[in-house]
C-alpha positions in Angstrom: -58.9 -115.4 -4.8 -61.9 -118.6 -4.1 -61.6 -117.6 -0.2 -61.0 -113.3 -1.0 -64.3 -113.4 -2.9 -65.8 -116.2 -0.6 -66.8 -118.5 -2.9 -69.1 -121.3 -1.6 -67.8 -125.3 -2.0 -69.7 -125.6 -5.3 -68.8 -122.2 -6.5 -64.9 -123.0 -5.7 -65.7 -126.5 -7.5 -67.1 -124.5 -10.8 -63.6 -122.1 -10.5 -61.5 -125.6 -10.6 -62.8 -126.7 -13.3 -62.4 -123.8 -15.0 -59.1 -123.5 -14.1 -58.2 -126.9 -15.6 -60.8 -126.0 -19.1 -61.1 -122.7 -19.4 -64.8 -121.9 -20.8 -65.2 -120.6 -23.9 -66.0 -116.8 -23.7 -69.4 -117.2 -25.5 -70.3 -119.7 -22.9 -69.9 -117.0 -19.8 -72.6 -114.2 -19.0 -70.6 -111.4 -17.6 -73.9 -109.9 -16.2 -74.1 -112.9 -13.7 -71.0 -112.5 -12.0 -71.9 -110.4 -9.1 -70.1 -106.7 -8.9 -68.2 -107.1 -6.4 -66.2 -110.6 -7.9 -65.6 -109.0 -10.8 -64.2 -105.3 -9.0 -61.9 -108.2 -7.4 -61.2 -110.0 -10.6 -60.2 -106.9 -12.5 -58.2 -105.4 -9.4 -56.1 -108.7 -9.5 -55.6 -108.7 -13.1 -54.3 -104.9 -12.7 -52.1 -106.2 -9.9 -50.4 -108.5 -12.1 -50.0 -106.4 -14.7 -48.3 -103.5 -12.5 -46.7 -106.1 -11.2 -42.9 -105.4 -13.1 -43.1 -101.7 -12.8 -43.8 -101.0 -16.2 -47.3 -101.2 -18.2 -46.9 -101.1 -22.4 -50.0 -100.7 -24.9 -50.6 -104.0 -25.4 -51.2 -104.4 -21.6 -52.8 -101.4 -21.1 -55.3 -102.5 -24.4 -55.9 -105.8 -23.3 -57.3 -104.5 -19.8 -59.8 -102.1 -21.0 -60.9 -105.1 -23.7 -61.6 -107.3 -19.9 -62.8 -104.2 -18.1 -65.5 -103.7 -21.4 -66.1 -107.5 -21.6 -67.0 -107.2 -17.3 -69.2 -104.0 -17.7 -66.8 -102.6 -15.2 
């Protein structure tokens, strides 16, 4: 996803670490993630979660929580 959205080397750096500590939601301004990262971001999430065929509520629930915490 780093090279899909072309992330610059400090921008890849910031994803690392996140990846290994995961920021705490209050700590992350939606409104500063450009449009376009987080049309990819959500696209991917909906990839994985269509992933099996088969989407239930709780899926379904929990991606319009991320789609309304993105402003997307």
């Amino acid at each position: 996803m780093v090279e899909r959205l072309e992330l610059d080397a400090d921008d890849a750096r910031q994803v690392d670490e996140w990846l290994s500590i995961a920021p705490s939601p209050q700590s992350v301004d939606p409104k500063r993630v450009p449009d376009a990262h987080r049309r990819t971001f959500i696209e991917a999430v909906r990839a994985l979660i269509y992933a099996d065929g088969e989407v239930d509520a709780e899926e379904r629930e929990q991606l319009e929580k991320l789609k309304a915490a993105l402003g997307s």
